[in-house]
TORPA-4810 file (N, C-alpha, C, O; in nm, 3 decimals):
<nodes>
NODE_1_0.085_-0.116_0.000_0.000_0.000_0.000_0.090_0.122_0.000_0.181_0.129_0.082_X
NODE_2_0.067_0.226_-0.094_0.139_0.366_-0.081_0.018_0.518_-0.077_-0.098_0.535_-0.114_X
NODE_3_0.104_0.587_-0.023_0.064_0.684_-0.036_0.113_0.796_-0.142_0.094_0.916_-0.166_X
NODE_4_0.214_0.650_-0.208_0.320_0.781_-0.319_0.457_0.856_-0.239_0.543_0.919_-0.303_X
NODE_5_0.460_0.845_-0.151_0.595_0.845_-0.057_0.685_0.767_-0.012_0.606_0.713_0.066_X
NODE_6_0.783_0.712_0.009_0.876_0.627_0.070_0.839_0.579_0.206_0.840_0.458_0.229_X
NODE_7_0.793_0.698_0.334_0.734_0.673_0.410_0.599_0.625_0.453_0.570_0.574_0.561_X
NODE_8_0.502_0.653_0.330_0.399_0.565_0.318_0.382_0.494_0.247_0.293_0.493_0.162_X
NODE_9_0.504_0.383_0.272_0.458_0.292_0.165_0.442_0.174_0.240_0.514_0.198_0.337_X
NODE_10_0.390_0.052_0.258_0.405_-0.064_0.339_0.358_-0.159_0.262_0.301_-0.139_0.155_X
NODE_11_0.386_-0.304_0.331_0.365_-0.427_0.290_0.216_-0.435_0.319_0.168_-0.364_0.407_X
NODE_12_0.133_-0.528_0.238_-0.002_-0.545_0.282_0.018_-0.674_0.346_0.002_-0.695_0.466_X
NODE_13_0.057_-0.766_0.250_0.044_-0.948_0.359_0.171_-0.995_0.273_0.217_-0.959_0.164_X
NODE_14_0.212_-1.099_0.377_0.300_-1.169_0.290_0.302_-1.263_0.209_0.358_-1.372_0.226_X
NODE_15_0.200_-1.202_0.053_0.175_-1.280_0.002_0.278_-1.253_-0.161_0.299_-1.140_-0.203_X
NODE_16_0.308_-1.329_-0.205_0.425_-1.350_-0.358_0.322_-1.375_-0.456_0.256_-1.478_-0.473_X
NODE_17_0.315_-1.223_-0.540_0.289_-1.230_-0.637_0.344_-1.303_-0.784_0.456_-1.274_-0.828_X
NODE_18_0.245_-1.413_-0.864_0.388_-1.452_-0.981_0.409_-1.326_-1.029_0.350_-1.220_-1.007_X
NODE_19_0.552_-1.368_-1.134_0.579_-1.289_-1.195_0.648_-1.332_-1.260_0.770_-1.317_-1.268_X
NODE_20_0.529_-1.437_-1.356_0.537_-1.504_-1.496_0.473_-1.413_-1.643_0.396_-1.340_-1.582_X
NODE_21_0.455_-1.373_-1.789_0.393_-1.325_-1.850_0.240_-1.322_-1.872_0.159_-1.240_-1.917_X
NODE_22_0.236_-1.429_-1.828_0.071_-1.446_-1.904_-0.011_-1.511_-1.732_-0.104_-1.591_-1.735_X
NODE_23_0.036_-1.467_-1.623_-0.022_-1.433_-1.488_-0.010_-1.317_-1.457_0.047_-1.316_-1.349_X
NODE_24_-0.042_-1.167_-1.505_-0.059_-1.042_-1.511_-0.104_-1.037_-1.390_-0.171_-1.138_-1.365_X
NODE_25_-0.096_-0.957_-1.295_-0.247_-0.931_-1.217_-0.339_-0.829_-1.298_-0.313_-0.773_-1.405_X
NODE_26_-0.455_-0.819_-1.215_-0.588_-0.747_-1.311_-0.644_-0.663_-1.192_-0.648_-0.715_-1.081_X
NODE_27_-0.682_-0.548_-1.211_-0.761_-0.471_-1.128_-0.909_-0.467_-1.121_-0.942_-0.525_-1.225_X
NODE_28_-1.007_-0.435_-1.065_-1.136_-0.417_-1.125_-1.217_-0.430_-0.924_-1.213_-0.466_-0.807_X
NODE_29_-1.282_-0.359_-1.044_-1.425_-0.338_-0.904_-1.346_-0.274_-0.757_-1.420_-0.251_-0.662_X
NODE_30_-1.247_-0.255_-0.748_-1.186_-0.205_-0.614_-1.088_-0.314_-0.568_-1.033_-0.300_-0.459_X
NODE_31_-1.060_-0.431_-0.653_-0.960_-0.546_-0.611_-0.891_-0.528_-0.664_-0.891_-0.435_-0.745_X
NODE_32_-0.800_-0.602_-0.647_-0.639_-0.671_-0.758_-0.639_-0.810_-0.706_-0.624_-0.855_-0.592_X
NODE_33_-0.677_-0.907_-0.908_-0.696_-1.037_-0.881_-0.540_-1.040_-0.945_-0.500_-0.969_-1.038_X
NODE_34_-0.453_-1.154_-0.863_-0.259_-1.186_-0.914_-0.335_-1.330_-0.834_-0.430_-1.357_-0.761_X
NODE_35_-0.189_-1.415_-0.924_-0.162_-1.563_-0.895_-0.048_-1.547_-0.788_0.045_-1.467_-0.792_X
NODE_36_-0.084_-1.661_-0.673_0.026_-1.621_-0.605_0.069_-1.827_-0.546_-0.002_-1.922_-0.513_X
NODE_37_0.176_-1.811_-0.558_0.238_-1.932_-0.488_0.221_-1.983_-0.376_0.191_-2.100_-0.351_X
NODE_38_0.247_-1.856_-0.273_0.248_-1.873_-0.152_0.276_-1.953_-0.004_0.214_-1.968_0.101_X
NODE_39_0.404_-1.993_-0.061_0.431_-2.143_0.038_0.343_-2.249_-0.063_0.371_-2.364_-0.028_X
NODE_40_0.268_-2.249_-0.151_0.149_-2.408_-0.163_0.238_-2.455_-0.327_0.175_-2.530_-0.401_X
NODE_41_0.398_-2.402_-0.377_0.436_-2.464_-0.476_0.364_-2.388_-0.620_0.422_-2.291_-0.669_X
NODE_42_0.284_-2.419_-0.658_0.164_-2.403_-0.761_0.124_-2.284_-0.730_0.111_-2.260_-0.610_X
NODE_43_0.086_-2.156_-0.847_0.012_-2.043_-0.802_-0.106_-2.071_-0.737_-0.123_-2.185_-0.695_X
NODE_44_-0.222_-1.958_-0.716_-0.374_-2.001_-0.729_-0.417_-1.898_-0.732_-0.333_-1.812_-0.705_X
NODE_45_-0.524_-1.858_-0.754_-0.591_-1.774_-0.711_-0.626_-1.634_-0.592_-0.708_-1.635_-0.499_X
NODE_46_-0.536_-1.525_-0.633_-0.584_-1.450_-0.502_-0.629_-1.313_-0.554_-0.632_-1.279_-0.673_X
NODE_47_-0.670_-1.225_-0.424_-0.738_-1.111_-0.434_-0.675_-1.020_-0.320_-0.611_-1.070_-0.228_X
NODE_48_-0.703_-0.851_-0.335_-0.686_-0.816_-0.231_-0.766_-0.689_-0.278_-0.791_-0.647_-0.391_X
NODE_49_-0.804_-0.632_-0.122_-0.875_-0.539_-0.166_-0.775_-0.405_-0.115_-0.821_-0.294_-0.140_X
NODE_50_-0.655_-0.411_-0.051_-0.520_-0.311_-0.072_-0.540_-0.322_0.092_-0.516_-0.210_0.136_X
NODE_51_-0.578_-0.422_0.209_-0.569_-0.463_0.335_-0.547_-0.561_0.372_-0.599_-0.654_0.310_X
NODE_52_-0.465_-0.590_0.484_-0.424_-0.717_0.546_-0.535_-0.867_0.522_-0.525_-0.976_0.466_X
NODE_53_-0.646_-0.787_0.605_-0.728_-0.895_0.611_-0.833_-0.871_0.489_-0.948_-0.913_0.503_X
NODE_54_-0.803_-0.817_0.393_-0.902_-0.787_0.234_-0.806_-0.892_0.105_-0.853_-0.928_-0.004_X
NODE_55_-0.647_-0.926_0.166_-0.639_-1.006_0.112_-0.613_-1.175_0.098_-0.538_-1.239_0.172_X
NODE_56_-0.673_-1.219_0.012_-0.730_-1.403_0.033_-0.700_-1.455_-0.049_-0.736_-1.385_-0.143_X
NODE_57_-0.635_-1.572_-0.102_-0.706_-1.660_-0.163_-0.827_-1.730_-0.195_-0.881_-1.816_-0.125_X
NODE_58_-0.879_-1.669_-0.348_-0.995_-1.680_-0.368_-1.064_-1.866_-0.426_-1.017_-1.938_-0.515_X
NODE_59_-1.160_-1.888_-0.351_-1.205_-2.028_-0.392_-1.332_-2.051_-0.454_-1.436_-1.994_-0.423_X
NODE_60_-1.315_-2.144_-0.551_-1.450_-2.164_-0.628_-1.575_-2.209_-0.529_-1.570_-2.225_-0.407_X
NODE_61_-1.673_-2.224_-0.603_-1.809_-2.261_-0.498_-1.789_-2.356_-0.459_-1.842_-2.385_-0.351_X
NODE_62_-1.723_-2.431_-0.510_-1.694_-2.573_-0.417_-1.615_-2.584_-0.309_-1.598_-2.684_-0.239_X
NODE_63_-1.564_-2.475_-0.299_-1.439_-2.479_-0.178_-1.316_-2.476_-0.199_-1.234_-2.480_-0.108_X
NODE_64_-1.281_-2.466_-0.347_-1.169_-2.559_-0.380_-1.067_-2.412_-0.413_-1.111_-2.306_-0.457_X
NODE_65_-0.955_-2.434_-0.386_-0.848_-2.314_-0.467_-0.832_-2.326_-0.636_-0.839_-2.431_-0.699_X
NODE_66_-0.822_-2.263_-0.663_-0.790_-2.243_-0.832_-0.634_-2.225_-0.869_-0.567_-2.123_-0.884_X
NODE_67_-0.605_-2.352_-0.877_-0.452_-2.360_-0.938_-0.414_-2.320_-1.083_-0.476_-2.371_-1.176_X
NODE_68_-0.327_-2.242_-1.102_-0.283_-2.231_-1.234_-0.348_-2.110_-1.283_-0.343_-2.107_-1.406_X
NODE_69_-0.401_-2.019_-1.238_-0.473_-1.907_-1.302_-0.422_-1.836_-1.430_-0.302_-1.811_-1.422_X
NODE_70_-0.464_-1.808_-1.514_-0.350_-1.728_-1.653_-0.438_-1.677_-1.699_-0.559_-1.700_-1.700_X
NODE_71_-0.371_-1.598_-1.743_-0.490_-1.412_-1.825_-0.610_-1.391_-1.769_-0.721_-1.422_-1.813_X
NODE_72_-0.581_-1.334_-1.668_-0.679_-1.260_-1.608_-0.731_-1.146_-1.700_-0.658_-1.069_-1.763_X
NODE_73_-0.854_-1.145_-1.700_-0.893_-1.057_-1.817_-0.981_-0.979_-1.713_-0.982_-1.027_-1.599_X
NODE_74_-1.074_-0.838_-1.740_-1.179_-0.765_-1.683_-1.205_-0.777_-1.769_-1.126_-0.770_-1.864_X
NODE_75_-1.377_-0.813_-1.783_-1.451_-0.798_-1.905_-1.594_-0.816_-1.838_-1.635_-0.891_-1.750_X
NODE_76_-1.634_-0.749_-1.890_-1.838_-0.728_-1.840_-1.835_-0.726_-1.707_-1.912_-0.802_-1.649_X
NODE_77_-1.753_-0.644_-1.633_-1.818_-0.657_-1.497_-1.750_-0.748_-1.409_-1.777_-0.735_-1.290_X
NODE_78_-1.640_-0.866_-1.453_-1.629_-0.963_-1.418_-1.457_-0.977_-1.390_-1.398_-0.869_-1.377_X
NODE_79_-1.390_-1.081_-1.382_-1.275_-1.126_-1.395_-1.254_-1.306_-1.490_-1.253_-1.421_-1.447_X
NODE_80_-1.242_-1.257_-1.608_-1.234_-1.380_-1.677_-1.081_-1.461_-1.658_-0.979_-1.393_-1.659_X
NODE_81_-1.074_-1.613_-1.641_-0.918_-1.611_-1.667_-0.891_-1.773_-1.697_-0.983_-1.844_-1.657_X
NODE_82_-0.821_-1.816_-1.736_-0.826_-2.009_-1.792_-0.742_-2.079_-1.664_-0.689_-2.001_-1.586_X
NODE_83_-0.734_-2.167_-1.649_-0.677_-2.232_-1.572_-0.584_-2.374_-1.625_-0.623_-2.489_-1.648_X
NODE_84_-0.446_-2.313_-1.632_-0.387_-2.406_-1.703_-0.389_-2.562_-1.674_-0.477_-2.624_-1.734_X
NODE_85_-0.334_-2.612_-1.618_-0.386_-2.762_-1.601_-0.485_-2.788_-1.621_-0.486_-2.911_-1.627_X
NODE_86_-0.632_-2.731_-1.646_-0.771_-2.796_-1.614_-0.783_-2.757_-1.778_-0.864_-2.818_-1.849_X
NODE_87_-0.719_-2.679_-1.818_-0.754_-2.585_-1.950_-0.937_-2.598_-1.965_-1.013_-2.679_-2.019_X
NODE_88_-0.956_-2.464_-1.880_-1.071_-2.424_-1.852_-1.094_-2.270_-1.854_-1.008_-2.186_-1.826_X
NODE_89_-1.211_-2.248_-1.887_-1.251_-2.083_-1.837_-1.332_-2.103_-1.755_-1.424_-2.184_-1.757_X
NODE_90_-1.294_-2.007_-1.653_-1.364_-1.961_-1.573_-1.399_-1.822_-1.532_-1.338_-1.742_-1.602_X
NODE_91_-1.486_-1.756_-1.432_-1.519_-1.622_-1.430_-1.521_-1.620_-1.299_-1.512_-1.724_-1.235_X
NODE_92_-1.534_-1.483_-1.234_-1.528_-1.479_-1.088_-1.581_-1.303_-1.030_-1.511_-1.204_-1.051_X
NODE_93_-1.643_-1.302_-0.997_-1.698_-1.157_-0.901_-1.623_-1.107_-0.790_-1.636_-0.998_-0.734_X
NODE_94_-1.525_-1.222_-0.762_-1.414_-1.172_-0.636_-1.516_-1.270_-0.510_-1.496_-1.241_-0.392_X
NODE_95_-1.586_-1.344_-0.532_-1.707_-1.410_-0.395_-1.706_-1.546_-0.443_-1.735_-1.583_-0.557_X
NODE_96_-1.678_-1.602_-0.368_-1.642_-1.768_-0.360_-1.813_-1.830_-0.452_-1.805_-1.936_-0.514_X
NODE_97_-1.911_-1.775_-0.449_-2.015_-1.766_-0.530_-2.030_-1.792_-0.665_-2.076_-1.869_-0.749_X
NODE_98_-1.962_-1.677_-0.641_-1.978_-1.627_-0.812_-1.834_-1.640_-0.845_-1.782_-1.530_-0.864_X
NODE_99_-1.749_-1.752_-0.857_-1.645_-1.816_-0.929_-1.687_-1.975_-0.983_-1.724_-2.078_-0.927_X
NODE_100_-1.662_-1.938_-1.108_-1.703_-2.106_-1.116_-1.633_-2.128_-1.281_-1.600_-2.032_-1.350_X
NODE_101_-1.621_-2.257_-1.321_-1.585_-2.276_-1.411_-1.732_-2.228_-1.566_-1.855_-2.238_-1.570_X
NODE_102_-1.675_-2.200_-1.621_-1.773_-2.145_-1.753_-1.753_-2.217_-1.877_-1.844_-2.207_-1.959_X
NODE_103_-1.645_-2.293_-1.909_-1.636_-2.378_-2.021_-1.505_-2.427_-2.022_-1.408_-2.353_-2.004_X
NODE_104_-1.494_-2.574_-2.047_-1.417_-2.690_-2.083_-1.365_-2.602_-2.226_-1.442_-2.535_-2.296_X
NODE_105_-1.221_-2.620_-2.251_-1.143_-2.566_-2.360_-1.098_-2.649_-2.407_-1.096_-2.632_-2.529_X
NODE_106_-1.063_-2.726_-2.382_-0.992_-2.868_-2.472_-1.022_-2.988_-2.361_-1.044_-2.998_-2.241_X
NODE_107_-1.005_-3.093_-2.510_-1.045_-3.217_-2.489_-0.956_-3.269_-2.328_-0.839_-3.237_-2.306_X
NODE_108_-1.022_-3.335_-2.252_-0.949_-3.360_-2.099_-0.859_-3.461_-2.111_-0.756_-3.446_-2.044_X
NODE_109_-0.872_-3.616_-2.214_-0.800_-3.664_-2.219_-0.612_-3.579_-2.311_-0.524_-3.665_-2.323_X
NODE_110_-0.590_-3.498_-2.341_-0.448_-3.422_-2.366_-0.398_-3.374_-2.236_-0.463_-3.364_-2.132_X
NODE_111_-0.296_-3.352_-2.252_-0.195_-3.254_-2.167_-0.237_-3.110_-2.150_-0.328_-3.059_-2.215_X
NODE_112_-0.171_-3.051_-2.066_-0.194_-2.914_-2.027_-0.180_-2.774_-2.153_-0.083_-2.763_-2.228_X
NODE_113_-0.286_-2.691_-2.153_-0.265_-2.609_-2.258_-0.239_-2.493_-2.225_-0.188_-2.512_-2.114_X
NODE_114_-0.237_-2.364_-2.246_-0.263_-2.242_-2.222_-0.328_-2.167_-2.342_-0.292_-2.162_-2.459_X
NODE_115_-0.429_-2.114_-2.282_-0.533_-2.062_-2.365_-0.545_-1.906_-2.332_-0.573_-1.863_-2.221_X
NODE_116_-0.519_-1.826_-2.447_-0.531_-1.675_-2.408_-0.664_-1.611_-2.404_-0.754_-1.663_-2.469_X
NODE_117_-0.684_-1.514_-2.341_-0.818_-1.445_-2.356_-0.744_-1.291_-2.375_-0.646_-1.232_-2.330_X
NODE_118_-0.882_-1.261_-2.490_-0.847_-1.137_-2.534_-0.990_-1.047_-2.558_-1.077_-1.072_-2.641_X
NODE_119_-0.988_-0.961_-2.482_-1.129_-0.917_-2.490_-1.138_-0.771_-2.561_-1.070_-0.676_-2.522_X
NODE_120_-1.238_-0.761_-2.680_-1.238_-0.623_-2.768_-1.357_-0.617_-2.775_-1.425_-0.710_-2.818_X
NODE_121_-1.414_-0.478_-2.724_-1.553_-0.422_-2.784_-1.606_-0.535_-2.626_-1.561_-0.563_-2.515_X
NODE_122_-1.727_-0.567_-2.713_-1.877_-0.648_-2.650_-1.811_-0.825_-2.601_-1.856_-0.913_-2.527_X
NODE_123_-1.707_-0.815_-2.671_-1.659_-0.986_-2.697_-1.545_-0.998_-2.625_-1.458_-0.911_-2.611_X
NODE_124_-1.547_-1.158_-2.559_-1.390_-1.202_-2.537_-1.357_-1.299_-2.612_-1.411_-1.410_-2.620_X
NODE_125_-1.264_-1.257_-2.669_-1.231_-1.383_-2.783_-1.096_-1.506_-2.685_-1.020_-1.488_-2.589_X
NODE_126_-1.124_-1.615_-2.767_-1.034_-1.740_-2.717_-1.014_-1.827_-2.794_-1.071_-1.809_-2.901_X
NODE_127_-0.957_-1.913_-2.785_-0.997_-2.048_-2.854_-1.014_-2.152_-2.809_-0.948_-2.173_-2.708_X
NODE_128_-1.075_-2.228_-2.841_-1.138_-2.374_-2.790_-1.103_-2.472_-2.893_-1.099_-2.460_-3.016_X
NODE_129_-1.079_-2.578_-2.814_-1.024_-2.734_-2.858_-1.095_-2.832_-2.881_-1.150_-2.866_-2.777_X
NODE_130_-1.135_-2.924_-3.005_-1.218_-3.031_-2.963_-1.153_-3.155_-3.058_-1.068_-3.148_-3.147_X
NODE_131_-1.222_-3.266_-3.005_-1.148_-3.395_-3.092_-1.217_-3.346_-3.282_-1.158_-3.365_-3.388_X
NODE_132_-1.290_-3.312_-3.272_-1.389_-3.316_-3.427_-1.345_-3.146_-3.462_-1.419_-3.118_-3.557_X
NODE_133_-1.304_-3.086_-3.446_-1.292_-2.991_-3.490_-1.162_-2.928_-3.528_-1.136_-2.879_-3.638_X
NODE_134_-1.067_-2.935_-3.401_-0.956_-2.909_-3.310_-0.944_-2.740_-3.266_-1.045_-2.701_-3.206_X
NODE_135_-0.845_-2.645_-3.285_-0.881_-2.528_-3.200_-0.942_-2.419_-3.318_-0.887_-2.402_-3.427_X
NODE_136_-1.016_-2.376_-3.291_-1.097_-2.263_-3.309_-1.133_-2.146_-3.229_-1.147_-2.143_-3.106_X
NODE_137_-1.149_-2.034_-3.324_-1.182_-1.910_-3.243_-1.342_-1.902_-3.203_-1.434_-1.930_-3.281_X
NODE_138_-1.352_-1.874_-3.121_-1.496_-1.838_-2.988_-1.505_-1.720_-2.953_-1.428_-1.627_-2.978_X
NODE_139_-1.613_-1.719_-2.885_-1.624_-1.488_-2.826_-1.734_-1.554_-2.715_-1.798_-1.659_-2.717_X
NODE_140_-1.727_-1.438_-2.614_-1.804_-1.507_-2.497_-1.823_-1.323_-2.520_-1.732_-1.241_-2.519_X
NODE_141_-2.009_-1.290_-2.547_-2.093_-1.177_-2.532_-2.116_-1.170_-2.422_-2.150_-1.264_-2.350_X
NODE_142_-2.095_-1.014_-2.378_-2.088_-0.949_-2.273_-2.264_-0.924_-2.274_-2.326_-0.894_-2.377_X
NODE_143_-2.314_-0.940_-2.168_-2.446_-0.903_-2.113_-2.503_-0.772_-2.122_-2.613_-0.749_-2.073_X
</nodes>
């Protein structure tokens, strides 16, 4: 947290942001969503709202942490971002609620992918994987 001074500047938590390319952190709604390691090996999922106890590791509705987070996108209101090992999209409001997976990207029997999101105008564009098709471009319309 700063105030723009040397003297106001401080640590919020001791949490390790990555600081890989395509794990950006993302701002929005009054948060900052970053992947963070944190002692657990594997990034996951976190948030902060710029306070000790505002920042968490964020978990899907199931309870579960979100490993592997990549391209965090803002788009409609939201925080879009894939999850490498699962090669999945998912979306998230910053509320263990309203995180959940939104679509399977490639076929589950392959290996791990990374899938970019790129959002222009009304649309987030991506691509998606299938045995009958293979990858193709997609757009997920903003509400």
């Amino acid at each position: 947290m700063s105030d723009g001074t040397a003297a106001g500047t401080s640590k919020i938590a001791d949490v390790r942001i990555a600081t890989f390319d395509f794990a950006t952190p993302v701002f929005s709604n009054g948060r900052l969503f970053f992947a963070s390691a944190a002692g657990q090996g594997a990034p996951y999922l976190w948030m902060s709202d710029g306070t000790a106890a505002g920042t968490l590791q964020l978990l899907d509705r199931g309870g579960r942490g979100i490993r592997d987070p990549y391209f965090l996108r803002s788009f409609a209101g939201q925080i879009f971002f894939t999850v490498g090992g699962e090669g999945a999209l998912y979306q998230t409001d910053g509320t263990q609620a309203g995180t959940f997976k939104v679509l399977d990207l490639r076929e589950p029997l392959f290996g791990p992918s990374v899938f970019e999101l790129v959002p222009a105008g009304p649309r987030l564009f991506f691509r998606k994987w299938d045995r009958d098709h293979g990858s193709e471009l997609w757009a997920l319309e903003a509400e």
